[in-house]
TORPA-4810 file (N, C-alpha, C, O; in nm, 3 decimals):
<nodes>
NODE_1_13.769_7.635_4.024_13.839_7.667_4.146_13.775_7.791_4.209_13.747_7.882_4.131_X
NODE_2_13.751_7.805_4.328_13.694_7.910_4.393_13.840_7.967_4.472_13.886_8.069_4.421_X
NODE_3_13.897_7.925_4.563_14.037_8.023_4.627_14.041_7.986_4.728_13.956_7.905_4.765_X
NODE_4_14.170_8.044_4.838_14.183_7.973_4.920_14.205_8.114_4.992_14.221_8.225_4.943_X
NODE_5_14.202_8.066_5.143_14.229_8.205_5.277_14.201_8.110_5.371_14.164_7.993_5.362_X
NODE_6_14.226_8.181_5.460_14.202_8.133_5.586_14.250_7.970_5.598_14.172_7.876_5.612_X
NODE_7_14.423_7.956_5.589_14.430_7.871_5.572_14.378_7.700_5.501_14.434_7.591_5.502_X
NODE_8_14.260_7.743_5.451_14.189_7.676_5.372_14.219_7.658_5.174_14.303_7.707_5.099_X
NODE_9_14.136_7.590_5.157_14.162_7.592_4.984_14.029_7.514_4.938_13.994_7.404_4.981_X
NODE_10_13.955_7.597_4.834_13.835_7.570_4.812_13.836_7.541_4.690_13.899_7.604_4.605_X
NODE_11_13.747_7.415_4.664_13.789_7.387_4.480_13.565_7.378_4.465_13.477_7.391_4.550_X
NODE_12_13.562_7.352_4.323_13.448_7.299_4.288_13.442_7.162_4.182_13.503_7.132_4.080_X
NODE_13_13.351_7.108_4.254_13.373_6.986_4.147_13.186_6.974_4.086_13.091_7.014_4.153_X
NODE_14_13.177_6.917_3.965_13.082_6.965_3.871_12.975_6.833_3.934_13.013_6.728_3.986_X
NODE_15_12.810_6.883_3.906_12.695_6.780_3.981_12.737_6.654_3.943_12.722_6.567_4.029_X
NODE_16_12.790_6.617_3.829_12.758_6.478_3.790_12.849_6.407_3.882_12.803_6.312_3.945_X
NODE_17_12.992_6.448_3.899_13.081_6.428_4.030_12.986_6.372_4.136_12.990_6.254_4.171_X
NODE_18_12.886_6.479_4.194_12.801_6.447_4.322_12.760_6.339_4.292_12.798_6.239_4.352_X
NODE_19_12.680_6.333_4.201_12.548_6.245_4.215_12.647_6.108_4.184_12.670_6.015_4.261_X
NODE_20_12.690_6.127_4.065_12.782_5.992_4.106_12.818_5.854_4.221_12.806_5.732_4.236_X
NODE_21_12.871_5.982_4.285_12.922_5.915_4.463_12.837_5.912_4.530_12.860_5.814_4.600_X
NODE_22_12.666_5.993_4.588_12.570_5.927_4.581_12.515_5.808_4.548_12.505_5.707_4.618_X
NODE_23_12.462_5.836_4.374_12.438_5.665_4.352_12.513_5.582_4.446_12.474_5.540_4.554_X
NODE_24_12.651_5.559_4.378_12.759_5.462_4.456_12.756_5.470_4.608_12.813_5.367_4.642_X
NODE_25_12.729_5.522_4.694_12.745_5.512_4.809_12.605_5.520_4.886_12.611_5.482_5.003_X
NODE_26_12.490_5.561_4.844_12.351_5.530_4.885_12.342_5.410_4.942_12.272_5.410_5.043_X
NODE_27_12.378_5.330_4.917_12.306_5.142_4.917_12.457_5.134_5.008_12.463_5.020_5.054_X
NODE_28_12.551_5.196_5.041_12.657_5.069_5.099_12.559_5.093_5.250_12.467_5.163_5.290_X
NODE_29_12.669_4.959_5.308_12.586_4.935_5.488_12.662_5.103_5.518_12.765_5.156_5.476_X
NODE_30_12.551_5.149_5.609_12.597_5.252_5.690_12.582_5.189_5.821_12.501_5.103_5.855_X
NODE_31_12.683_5.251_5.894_12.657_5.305_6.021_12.678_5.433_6.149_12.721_5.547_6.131_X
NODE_32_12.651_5.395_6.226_12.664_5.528_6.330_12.819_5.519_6.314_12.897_5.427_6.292_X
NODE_33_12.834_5.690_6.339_13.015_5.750_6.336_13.063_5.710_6.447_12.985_5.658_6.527_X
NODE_34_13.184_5.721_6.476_13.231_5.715_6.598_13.336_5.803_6.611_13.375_5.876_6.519_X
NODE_35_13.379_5.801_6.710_13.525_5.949_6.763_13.597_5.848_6.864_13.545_5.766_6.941_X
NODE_36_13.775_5.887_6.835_13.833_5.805_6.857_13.860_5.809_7.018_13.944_5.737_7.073_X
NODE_37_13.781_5.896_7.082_13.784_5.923_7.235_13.678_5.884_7.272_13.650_5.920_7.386_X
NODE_38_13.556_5.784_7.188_13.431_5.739_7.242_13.367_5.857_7.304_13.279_5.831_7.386_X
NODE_39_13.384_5.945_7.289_13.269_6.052_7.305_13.176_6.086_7.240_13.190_6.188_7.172_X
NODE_40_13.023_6.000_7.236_12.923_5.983_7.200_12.858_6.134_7.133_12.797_6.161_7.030_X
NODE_41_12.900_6.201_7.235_12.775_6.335_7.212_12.849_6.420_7.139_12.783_6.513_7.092_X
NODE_42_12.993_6.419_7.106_13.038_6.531_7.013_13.035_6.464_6.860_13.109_6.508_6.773_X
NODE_43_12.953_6.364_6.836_12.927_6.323_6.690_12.820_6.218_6.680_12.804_6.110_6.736_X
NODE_44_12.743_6.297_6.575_12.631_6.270_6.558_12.617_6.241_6.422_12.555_6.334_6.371_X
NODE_45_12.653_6.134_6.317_12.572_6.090_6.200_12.573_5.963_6.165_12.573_5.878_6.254_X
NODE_46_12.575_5.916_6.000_12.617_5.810_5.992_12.695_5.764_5.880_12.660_5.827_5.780_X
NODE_47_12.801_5.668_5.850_12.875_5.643_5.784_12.915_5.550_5.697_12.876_5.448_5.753_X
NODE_48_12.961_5.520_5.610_12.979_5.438_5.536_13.109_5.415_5.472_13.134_5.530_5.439_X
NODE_49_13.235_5.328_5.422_13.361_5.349_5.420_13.322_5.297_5.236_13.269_5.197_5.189_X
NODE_50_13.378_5.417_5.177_13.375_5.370_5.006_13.485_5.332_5.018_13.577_5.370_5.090_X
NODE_51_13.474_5.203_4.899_13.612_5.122_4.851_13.692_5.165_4.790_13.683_5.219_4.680_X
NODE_52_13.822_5.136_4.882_13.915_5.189_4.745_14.005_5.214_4.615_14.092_5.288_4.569_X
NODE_53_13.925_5.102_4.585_13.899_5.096_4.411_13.843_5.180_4.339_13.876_5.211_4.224_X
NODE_54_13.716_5.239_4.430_13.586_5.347_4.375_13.639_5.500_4.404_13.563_5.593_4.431_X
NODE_55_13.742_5.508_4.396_13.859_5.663_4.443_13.816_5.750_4.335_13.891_5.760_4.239_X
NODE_56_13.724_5.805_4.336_13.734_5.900_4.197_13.898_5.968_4.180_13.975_6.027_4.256_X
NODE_57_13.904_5.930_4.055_14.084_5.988_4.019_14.071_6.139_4.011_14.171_6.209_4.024_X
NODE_58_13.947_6.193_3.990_13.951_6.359_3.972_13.986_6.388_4.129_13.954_6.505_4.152_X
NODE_59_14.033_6.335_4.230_14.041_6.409_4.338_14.168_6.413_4.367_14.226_6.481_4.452_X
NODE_60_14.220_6.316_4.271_14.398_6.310_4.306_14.484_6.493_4.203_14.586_6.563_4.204_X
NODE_61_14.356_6.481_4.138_14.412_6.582_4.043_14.354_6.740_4.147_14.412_6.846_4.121_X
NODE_62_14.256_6.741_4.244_14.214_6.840_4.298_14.324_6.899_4.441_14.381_7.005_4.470_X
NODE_63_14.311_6.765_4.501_14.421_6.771_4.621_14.568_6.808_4.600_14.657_6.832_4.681_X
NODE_64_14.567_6.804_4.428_14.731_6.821_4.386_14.765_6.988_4.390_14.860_7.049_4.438_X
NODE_65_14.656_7.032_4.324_14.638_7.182_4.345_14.612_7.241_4.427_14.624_7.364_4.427_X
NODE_66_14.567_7.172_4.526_14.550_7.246_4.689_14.691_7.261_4.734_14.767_7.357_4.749_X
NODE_67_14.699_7.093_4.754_14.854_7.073_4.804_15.019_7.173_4.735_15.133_7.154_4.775_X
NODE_68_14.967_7.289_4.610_15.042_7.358_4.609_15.100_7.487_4.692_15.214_7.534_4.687_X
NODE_69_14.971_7.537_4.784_14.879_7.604_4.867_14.986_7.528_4.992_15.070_7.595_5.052_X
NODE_70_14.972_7.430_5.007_15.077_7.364_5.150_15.201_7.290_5.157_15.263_7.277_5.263_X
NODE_71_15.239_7.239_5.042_15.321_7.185_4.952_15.364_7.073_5.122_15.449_7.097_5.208_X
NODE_72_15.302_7.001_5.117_15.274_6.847_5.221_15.372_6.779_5.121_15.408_6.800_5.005_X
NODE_73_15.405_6.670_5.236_15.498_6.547_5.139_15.369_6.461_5.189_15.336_6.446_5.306_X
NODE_74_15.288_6.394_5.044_15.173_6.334_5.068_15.239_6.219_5.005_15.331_6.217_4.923_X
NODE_75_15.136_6.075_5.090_15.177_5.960_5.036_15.078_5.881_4.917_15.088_5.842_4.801_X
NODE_76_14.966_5.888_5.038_14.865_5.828_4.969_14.722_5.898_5.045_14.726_5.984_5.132_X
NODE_77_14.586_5.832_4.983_14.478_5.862_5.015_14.480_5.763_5.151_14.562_5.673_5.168_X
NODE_78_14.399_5.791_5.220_14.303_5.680_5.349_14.180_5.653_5.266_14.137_5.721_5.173_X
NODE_79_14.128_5.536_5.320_13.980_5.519_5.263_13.884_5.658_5.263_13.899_5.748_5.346_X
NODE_80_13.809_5.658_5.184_13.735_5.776_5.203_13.619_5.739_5.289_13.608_5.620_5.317_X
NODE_81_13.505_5.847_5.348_13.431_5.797_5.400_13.309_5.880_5.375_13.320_6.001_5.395_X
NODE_82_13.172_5.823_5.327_13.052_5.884_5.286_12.956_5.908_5.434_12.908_5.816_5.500_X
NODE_83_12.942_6.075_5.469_12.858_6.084_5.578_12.763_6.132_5.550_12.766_6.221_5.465_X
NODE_84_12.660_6.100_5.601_12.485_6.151_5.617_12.474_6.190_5.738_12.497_6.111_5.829_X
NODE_85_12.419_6.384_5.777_12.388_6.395_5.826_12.227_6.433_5.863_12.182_6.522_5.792_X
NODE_86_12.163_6.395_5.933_12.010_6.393_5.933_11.977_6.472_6.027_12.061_6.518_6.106_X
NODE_87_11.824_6.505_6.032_11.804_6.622_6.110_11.848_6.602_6.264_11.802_6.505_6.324_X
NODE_88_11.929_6.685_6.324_11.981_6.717_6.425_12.130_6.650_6.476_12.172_6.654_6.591_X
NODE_89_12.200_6.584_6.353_12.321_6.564_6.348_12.420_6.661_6.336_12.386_6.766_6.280_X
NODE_90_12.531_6.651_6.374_12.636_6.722_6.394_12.732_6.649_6.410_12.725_6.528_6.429_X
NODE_91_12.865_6.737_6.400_13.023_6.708_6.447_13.102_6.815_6.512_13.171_6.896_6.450_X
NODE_92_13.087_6.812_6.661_13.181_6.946_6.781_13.261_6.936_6.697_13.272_6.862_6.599_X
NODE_93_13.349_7.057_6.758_13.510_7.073_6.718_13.597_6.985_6.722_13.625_6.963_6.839_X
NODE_94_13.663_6.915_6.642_13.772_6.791_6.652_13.901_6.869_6.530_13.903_6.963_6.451_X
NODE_95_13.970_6.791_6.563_14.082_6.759_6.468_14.090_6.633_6.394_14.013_6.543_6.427_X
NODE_96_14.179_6.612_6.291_14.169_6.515_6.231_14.301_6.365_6.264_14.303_6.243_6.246_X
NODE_97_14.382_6.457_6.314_14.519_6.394_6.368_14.475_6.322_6.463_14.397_6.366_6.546_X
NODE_98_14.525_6.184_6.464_14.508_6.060_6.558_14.596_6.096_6.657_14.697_6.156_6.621_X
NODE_99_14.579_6.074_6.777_14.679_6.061_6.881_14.837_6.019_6.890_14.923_6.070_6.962_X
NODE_100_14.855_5.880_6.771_14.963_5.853_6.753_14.973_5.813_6.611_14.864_5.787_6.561_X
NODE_101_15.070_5.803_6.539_15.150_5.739_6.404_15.041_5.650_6.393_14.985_5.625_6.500_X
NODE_102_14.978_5.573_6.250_14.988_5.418_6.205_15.080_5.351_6.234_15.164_5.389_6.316_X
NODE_103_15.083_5.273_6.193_15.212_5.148_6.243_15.299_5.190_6.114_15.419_5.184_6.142_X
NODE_104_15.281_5.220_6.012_15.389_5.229_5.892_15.433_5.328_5.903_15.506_5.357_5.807_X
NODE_105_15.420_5.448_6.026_15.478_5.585_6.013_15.423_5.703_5.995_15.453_5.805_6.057_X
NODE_106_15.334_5.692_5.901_15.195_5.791_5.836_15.125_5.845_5.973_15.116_5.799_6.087_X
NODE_107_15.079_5.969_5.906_15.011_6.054_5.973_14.897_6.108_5.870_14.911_6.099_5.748_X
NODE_108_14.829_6.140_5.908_14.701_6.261_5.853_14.742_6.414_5.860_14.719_6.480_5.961_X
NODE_109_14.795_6.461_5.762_14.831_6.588_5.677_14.765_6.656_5.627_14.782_6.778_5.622_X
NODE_110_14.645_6.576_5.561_14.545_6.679_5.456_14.411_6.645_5.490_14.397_6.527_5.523_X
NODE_111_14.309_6.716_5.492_14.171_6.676_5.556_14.102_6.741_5.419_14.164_6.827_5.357_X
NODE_112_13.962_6.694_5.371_13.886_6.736_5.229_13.746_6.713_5.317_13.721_6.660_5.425_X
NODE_113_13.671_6.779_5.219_13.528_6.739_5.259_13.481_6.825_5.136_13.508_6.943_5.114_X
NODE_114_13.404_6.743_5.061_13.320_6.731_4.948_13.124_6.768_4.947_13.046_6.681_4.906_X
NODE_115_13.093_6.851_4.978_12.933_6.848_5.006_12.833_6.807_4.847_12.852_6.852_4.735_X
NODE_116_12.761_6.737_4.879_12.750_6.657_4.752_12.611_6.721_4.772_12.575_6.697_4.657_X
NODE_117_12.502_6.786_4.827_12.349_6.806_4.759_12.331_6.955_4.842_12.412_7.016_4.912_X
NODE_118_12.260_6.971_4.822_12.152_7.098_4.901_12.055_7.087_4.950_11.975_7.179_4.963_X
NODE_119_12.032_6.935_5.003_11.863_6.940_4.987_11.872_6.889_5.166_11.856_6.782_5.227_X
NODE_120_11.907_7.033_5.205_11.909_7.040_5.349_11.924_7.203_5.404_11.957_7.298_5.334_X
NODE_121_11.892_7.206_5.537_11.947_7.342_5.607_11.970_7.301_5.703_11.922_7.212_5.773_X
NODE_122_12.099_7.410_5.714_12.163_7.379_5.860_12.338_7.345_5.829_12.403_7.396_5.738_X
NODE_123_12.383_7.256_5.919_12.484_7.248_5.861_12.602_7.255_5.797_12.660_7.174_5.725_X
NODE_124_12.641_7.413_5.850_12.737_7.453_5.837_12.905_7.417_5.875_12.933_7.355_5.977_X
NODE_125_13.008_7.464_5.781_13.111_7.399_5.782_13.231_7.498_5.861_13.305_7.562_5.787_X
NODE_126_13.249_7.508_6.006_13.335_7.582_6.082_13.496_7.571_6.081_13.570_7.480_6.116_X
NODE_127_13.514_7.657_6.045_13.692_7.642_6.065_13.744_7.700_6.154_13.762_7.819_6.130_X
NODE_128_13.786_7.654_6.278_13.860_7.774_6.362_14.032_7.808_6.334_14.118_7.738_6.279_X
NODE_129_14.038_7.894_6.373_14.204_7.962_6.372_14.239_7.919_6.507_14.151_7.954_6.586_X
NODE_130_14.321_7.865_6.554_14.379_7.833_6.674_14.268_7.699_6.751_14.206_7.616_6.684_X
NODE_131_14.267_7.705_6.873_14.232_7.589_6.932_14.147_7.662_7.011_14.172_7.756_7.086_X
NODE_132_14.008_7.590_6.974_13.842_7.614_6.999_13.834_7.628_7.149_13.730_7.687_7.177_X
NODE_133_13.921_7.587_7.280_13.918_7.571_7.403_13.997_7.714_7.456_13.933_7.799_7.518_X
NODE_134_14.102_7.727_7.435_14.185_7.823_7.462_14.226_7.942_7.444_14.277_8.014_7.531_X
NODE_135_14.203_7.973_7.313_14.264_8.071_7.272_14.156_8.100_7.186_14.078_8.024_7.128_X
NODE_136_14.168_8.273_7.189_14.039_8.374_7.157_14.100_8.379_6.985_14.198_8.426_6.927_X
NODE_137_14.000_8.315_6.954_14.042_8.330_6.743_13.996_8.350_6.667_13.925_8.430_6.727_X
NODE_138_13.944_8.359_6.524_13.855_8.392_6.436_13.785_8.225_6.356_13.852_8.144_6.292_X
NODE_139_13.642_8.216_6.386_13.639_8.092_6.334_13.561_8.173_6.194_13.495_8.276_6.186_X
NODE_140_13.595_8.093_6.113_13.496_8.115_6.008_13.418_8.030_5.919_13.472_7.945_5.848_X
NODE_141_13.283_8.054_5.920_13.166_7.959_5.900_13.135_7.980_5.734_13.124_8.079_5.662_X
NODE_142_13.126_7.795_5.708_13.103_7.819_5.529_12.980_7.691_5.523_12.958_7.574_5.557_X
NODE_143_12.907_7.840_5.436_12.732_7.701_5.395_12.784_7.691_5.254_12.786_7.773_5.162_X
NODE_144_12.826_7.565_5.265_12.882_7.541_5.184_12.739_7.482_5.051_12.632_7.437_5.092_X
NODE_145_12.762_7.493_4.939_12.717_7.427_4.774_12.700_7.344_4.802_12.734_7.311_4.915_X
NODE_146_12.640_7.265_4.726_12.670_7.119_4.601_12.783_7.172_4.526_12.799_7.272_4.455_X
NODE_147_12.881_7.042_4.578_13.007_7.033_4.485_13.108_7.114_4.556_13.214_7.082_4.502_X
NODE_148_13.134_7.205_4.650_13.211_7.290_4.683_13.253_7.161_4.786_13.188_7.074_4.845_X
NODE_149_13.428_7.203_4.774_13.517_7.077_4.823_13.605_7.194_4.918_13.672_7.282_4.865_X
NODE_150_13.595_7.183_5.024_13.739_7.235_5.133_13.828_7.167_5.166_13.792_7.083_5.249_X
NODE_151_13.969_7.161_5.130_14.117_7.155_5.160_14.167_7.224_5.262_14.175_7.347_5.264_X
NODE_152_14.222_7.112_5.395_14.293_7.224_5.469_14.396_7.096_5.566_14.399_6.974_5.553_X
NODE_153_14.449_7.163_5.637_14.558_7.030_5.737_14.478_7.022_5.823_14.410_7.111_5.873_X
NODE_154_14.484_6.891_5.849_14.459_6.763_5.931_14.450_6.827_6.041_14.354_6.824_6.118_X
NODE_155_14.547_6.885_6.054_14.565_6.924_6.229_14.459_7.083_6.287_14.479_7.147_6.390_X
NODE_156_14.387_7.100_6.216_14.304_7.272_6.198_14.172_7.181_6.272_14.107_7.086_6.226_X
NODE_157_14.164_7.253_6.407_14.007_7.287_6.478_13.870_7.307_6.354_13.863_7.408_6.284_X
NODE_158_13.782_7.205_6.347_13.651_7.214_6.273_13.540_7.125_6.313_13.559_7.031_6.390_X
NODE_159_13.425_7.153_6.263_13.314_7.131_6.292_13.200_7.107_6.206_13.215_7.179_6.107_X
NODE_160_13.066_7.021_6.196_12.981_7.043_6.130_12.873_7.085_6.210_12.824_6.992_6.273_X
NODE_161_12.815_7.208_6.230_12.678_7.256_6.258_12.566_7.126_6.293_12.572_7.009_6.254_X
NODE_162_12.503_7.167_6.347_12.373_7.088_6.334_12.240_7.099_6.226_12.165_7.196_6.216_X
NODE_163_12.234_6.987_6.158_12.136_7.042_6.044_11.997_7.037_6.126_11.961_6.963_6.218_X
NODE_164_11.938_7.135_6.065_11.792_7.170_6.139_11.705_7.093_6.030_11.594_7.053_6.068_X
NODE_165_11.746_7.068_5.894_11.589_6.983_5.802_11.669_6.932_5.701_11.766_6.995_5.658_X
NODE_166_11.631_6.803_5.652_11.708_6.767_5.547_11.788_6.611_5.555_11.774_6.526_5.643_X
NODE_167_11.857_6.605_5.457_12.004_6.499_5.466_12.092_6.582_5.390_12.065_6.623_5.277_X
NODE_168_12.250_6.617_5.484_12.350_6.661_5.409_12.431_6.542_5.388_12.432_6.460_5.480_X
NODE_169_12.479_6.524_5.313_12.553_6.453_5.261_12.693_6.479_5.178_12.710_6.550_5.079_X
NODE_170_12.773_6.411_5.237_12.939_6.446_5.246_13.053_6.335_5.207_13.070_6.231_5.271_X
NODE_171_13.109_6.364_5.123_13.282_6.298_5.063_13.363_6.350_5.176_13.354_6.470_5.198_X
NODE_172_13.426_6.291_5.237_13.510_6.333_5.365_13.667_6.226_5.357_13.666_6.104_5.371_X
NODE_173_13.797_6.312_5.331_13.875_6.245_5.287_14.048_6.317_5.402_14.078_6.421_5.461_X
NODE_174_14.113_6.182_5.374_14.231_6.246_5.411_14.336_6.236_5.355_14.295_6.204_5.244_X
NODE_175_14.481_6.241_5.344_14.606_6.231_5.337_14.695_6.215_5.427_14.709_6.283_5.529_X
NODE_176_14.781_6.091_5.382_14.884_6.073_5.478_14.985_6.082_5.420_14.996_6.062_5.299_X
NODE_177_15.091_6.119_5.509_15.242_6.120_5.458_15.333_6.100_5.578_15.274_6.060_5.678_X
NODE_178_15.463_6.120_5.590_15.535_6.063_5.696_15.540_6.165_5.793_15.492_6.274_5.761_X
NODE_179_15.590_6.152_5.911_15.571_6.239_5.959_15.652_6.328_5.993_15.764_6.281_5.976_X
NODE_180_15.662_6.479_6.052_15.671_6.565_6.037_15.804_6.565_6.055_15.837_6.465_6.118_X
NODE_181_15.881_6.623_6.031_16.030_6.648_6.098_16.101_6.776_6.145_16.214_6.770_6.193_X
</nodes>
């Protein structure tokens, strides 16, 4: 465990973890990302949806200890999703919260992201405090490891940098639970 601030919560998970989900997720079909406002230019990589059968169970045990940090009424995982970013990919500032409910009620509560190699630069992982348009806030920027996992809500302003050389490569996960009351 590394700690948490800035509304965040930072865990570590050990190489063989990485490479693991690598192997396993190298070969699935990728494709280009998308953003749920079809805005082309604020995301740039590509994606792949791991099955979810292939859930590593060590993450139910990681998110449990975050989630003490926010104490969420969580339901379940969403599919996870394996991203590659390549030289001059990125992700602007978004949120993770959909516009409206699923149909069963659920919302997106918990947002993760897993950095699985090093064998890149660039790419940094932005968190802002408040909302990136409006209001004057403190963002704070993490180059993140191999293996270093960030925990934080769904609903928190973030970003991935643009990598300048390399492939970063990323476990990118959420949580749903009902919604808010």
């Amino acid at each position: 465990m590394i700690g948490h601030g800035f509304d965040t919560f930072r865990l570590q998970v050990d190489n063989k973890f990485c490479e693991k989900i690598i192997e396993e997720n190298d070969s699935l079909d990728i494709e280009n990302a998308t953003v749920e406002s079809k805005n082309d230019k604020r995301r740039s990589s590509k994606v792949s949806w791991v099955p979810l059968e292939n859930n590593p169970k060590a993450l139910q045990q990681l998110i449990g200890e975050a989630n003490k940090l926010y104490k969420f009424s969580l339901q379940e995982f969403e599919q996870l999703q394996y991203t590659r970013y390549e030289k001059d990919d990125h992700y602007d500032w978004h949120v993770d919260v959909h516009s409206k409910p699923y149909s069963n009620g659920m919302i997106r509560k918990l947002s993760f992201t897993i950095l699985l190699n090093d064998e890149f630069e660039g790419g940094n992982f932005d968190i802002w405090h408040g909302h990136p348009i409006s209001e004057k806030s403190e963002v704070k920027s993490y180059a993140l490891k191999k293996g270093e996992m960030i925990v934080f809500p769904s609903h928190t302003w973030h970003k991935v940098n643009k990598v300048t050389s390399g492939v970063r490569k990323a476990l990118v996960g959420w949580l749903v639970g009902k919604q808010w009351i």
